[in-house]
C-alpha positions in Angstrom: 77.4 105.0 100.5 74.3 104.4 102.7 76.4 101.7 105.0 79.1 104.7 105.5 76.4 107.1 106.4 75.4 104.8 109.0 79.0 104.3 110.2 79.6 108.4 110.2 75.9 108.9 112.0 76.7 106.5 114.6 79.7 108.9 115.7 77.8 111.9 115.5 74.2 111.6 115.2 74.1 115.2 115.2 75.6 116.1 111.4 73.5 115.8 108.6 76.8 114.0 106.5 75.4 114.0 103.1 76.0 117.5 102.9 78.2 118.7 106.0 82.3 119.1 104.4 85.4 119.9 106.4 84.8 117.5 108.8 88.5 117.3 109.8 89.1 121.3 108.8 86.3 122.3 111.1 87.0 119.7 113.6 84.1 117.9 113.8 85.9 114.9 113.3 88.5 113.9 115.7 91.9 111.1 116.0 89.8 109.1 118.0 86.5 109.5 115.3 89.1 108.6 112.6 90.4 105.0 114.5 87.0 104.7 115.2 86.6 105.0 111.4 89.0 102.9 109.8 88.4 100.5 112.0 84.8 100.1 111.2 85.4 101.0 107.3 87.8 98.3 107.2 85.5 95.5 108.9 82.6 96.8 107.2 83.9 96.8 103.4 86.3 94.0 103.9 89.6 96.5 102.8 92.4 97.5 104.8 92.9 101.4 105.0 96.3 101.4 105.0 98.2 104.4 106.5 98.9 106.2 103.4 95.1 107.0 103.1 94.9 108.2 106.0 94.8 111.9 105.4 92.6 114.5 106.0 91.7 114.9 102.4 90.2 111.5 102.5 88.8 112.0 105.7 87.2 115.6 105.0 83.7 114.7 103.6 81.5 111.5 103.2 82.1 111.9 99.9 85.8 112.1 100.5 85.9 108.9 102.5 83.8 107.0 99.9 85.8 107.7 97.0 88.8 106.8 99.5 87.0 103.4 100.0 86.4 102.5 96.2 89.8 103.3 95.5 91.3 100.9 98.1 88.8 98.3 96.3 89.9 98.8 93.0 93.1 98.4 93.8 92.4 94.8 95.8 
């Protein structure tokens, strides 16, 4: 979790996202924060986010897009 904080504070050093939801509802997070994203999720944890997770349930919290990550793992 501590190397997606890192990824997610690097976008936006200004949200606190340990506790901030609905990134994607309020619109914190953007199209171009969410390439951004999957691009460094998926060099970062060694998975391929493939388009069916990307969704803004997934995308909505930290918490949301780590959960998103260990499932793409368990299912490698």
């Amino acid at each position: 979790m501590e190397e997606l904080l890192e990824i997610l504070e690097d976008l936006h050093p200004e949200i606190d996202f340990e506790t901030t939801e609905n990134l994607i509802t309020d619109g914190i997070l953007d199209s171009l924060d969410i390439v951004t994203l999957v691009s460094e999720i998926s060099e970062n944890f060694d998975i391929a986010v493939s388009a069916k997770y990307i969704t803004p349930a997934n995308f909505n919290s930290a918490q949301a897009i780590y959960e998103m990550i260990e499932t793409i793992q368990a299912e490698g």
